[in-house]
C-alpha positions as CSV (number, residue, x, y, z in Angstrom):
1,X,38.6,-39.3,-15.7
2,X,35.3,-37.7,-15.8
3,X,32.1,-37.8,-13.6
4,X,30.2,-39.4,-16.5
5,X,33.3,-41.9,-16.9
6,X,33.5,-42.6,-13.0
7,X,29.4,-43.2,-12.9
8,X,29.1,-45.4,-15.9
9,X,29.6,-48.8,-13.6
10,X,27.5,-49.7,-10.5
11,X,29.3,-49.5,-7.0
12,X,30.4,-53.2,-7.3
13,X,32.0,-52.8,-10.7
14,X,34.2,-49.8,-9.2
15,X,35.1,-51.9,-6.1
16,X,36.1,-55.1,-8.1
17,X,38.3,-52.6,-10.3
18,X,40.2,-51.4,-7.1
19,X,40.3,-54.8,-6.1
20,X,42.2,-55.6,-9.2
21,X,44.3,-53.4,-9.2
22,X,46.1,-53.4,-5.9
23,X,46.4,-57.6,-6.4
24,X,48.1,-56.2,-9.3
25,X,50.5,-54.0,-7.3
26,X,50.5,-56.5,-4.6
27,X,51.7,-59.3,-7.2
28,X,54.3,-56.9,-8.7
29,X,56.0,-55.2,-5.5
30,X,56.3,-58.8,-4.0
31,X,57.9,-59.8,-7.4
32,X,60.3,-56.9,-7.7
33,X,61.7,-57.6,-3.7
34,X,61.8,-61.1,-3.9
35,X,64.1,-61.1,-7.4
36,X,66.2,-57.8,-6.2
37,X,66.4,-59.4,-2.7
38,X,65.8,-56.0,-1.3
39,X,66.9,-55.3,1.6
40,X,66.7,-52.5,4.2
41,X,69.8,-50.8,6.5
42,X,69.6,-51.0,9.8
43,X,72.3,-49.9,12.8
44,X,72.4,-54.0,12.9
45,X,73.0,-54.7,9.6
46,X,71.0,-55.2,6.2
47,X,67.4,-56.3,6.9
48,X,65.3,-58.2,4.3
49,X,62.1,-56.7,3.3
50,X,59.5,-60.0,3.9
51,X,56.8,-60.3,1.4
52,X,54.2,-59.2,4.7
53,X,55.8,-55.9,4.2
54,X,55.7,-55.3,0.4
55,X,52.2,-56.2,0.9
56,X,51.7,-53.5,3.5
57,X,53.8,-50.9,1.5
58,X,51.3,-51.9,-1.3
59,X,48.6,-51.1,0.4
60,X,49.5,-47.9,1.6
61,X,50.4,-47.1,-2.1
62,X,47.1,-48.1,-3.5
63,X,45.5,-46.6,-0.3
64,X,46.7,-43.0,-0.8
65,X,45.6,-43.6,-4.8
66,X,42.1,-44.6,-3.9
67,X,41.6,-41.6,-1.4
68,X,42.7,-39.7,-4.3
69,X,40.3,-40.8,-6.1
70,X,37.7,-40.3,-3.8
71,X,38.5,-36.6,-3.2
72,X,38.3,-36.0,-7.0
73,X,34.8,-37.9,-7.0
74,X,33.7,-36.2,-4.5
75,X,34.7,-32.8,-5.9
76,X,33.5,-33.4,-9.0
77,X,30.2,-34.4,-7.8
78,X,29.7,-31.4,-5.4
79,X,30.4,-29.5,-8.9
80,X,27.8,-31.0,-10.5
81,X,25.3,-30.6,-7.7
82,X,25.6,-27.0,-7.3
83,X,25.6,-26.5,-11.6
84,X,22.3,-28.3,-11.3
85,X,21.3,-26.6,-8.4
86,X,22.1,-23.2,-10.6
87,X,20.4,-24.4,-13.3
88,X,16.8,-25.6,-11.6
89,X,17.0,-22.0,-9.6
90,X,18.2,-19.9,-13.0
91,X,17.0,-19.0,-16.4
92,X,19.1,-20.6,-19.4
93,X,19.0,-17.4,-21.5
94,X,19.7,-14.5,-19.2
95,X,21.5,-16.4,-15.9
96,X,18.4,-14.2,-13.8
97,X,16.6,-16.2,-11.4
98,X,13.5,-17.6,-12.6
99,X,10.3,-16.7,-11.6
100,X,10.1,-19.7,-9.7
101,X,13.2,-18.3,-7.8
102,X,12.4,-15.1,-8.0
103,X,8.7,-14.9,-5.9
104,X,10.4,-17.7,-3.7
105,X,13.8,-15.4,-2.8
106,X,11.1,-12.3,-2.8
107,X,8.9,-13.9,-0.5
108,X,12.1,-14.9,1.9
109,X,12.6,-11.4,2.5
110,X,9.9,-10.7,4.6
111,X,10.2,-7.0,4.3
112,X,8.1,-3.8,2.8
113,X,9.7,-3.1,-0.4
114,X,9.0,-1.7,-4.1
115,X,8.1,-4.2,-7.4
116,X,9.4,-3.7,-10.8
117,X,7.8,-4.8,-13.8
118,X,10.1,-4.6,-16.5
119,X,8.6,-5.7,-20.3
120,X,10.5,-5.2,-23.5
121,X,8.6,-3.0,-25.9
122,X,7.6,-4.4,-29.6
123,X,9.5,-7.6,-29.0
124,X,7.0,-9.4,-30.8
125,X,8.3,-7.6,-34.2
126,X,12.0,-7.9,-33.6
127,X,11.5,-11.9,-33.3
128,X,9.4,-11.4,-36.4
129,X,11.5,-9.1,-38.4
130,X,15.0,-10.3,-37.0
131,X,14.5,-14.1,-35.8
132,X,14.8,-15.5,-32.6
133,X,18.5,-15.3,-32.3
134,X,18.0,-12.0,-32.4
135,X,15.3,-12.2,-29.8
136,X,17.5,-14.0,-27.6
137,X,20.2,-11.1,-27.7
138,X,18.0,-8.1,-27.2
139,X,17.0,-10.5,-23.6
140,X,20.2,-10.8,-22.9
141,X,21.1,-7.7,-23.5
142,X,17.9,-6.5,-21.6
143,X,19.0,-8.9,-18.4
144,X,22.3,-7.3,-18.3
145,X,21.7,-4.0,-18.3
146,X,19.0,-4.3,-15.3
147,X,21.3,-6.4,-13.0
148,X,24.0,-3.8,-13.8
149,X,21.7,-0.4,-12.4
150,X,20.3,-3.1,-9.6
151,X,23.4,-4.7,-8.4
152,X,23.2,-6.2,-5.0
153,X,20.1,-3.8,-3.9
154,X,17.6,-6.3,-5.5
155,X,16.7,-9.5,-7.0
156,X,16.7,-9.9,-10.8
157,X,14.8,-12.1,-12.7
158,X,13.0,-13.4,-15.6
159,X,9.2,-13.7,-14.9
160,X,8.5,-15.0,-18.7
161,X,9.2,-13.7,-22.4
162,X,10.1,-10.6,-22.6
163,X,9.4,-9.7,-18.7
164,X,11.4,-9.1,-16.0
165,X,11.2,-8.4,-12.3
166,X,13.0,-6.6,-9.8
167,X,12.5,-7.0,-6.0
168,X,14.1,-3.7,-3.8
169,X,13.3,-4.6,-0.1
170,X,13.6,-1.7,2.6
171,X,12.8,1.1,-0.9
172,X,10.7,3.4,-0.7
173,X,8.6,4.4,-4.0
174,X,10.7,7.6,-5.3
175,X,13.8,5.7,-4.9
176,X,12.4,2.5,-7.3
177,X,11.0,5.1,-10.0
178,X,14.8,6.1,-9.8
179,X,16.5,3.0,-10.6
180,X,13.5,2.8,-13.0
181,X,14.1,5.6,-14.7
182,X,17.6,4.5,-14.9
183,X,16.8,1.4,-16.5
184,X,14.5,2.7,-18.5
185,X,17.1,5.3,-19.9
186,X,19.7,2.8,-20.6
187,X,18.0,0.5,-22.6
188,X,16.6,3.4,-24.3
189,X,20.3,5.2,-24.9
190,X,22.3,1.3,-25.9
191,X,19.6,-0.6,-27.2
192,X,20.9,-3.6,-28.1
193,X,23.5,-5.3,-30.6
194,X,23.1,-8.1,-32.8
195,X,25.8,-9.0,-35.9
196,X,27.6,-6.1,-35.3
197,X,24.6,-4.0,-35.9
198,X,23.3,-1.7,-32.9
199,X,19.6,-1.9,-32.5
200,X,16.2,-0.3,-30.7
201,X,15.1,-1.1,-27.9
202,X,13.2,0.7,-25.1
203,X,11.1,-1.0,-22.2
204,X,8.4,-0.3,-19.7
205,X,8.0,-0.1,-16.5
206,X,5.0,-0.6,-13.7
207,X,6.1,0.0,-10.1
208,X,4.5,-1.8,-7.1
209,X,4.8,-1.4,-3.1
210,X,5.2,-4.8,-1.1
211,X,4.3,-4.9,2.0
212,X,5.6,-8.1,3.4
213,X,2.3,-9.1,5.5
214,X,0.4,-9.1,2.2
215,X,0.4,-11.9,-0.8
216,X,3.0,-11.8,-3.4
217,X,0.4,-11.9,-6.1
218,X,-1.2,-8.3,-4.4
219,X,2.1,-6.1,-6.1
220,X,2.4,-8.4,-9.1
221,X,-1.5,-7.2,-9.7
222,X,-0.6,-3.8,-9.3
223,X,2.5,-3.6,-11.0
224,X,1.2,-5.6,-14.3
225,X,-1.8,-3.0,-13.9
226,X,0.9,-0.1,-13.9
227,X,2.6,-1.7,-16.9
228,X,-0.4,-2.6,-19.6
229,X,-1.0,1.6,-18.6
230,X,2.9,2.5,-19.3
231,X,2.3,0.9,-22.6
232,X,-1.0,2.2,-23.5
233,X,0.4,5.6,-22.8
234,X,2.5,5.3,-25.6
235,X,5.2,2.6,-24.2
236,X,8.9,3.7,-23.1
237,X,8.1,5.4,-19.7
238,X,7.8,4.0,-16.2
239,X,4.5,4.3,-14.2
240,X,4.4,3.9,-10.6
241,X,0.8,4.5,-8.2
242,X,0.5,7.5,-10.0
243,X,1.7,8.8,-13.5
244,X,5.5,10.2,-13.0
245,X,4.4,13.9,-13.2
246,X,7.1,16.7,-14.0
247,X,7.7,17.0,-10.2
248,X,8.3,13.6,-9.7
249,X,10.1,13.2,-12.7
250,X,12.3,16.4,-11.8
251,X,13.0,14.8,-8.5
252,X,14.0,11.6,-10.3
253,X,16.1,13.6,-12.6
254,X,17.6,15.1,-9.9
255,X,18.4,11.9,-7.9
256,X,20.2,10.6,-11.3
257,X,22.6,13.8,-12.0
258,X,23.5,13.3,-8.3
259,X,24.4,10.1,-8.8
260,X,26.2,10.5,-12.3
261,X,28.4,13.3,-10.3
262,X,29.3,10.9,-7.3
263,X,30.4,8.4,-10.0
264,X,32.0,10.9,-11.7
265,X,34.1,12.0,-8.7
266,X,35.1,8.6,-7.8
267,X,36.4,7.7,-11.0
């Protein structure tokens, strides 16, 4: 029996059903040991089972069964709750928190951290070229790869479109245009696949500080700022408060090999 199934009937309809059914079981357990003259052993000899006590066996019987039924109810409805609860707090597409969400779990923080701006480049012309299906596996795609170089050292989440955003409280700038980076190259290296075929697709990035005594809206500024100039500089690239210049980008570099070799060595 489903949820849907159990909620069909008002409260009353569901009570008059139990109703009828223990009379049923009352009717036919008080049948059964009144015709079989059942009886029950005792030290002092056979003991007949009176109607008051089928009835009482009855009702444990259909009392056990309803209490069954209740704890399946009540599962399935705590089920439902939190799949609605996912769904109001989640994007349909990618499973990433919704920008909703997102600025809400950001804000609960209350730390200094770093902003990503994530934004797929030329989306526009895959959904043109390839159709929305398509569309809707380069996000995918998109959403996976950036909760898989975040992990649990963030919050993911879809702020609209083709944008995402990453939250990394307690990170200092360097260390974002890292995992930046690292997006940035992943995407760029996998791209995406769609009926069997592998295809492009690169991103950009704009990198904000937030500092937890100012307005969310402060680094979102920022970071869109940083973004629109990652893509007017040609697109594929990651721009934080300054353009990544070859020492910063040799440090970044640096930071990924190391990582690469630690994972390396692990495995």
């Amino acid at each position: 029996m489903t949820f849907k199934t159990i909620s069909k009937g008002n409260n009353s309809d569901q009570l008059r059903l139990v109703g009828s059914i223990f009379a049923i079981c009352l009717i036919c357990i008080i049948s059964l040991f009144e015709v079989f003259k059942v009886t029950f052993p005792t030290p002092a000899g056979e003991f007949p089972v009176t109607p008051l006590a089928a009835a009482t066996l009855c009702a444990v019987i259909v009392g056990v069964a309803v209490l069954n039924l209740i704890d399946v109810r009540a599962k399935i409805f705590h089920d439902e709750v939190e799949r609605v609860r996912f769904l109001v707090r989640h994007d349909g597409l990618t499973g990433a928190l919704n920008r909703t969400s997102f600025i809400d779990e950001m804000r609960a923080f209350r730390a200094d951290g770093q902003l990503l701006i994530i934004d797929a480049d030329h989306f526009k012309m895959i959904n043109d070229n390839h159709g929305h299906y398509t569309g809707d596996k380069a996000l995918m795609q998109l959403a996976r790869s950036v909760q898989m170089v975040v992990g649990s050292s963030g919050l993911t989440g879809r702020l609209g479109g083709e944008e995402f955003g990453v939250f990394l409280p307690h990170t200092d700038e360097l260390s974002a245009a890292t995992m930046a980076e690292q997006i940035r190259r992943t995407m760029e290296r996998e791209g995406f696949q769609a009926n069997g075929v592998k295809m492009k697709l690169t991103v950009s990035i704009g990198i904000s500080a937030h500092l937890a005594a100012d307005p969310v809206g402060l680094a979102f500024k920022r970071a869109d700022k940083r973004l629109y100039a990652a893509k007017a500089l040609g697109r594929n690239r990651v721009l934080g408060s300054q353009p990544l210049h070859n020492q910063l980008r040799d440090q970044i570099e640096e930071g990924l090999k190391g990582s690469n070799a630690v994972a390396t060595k692990a495995a």
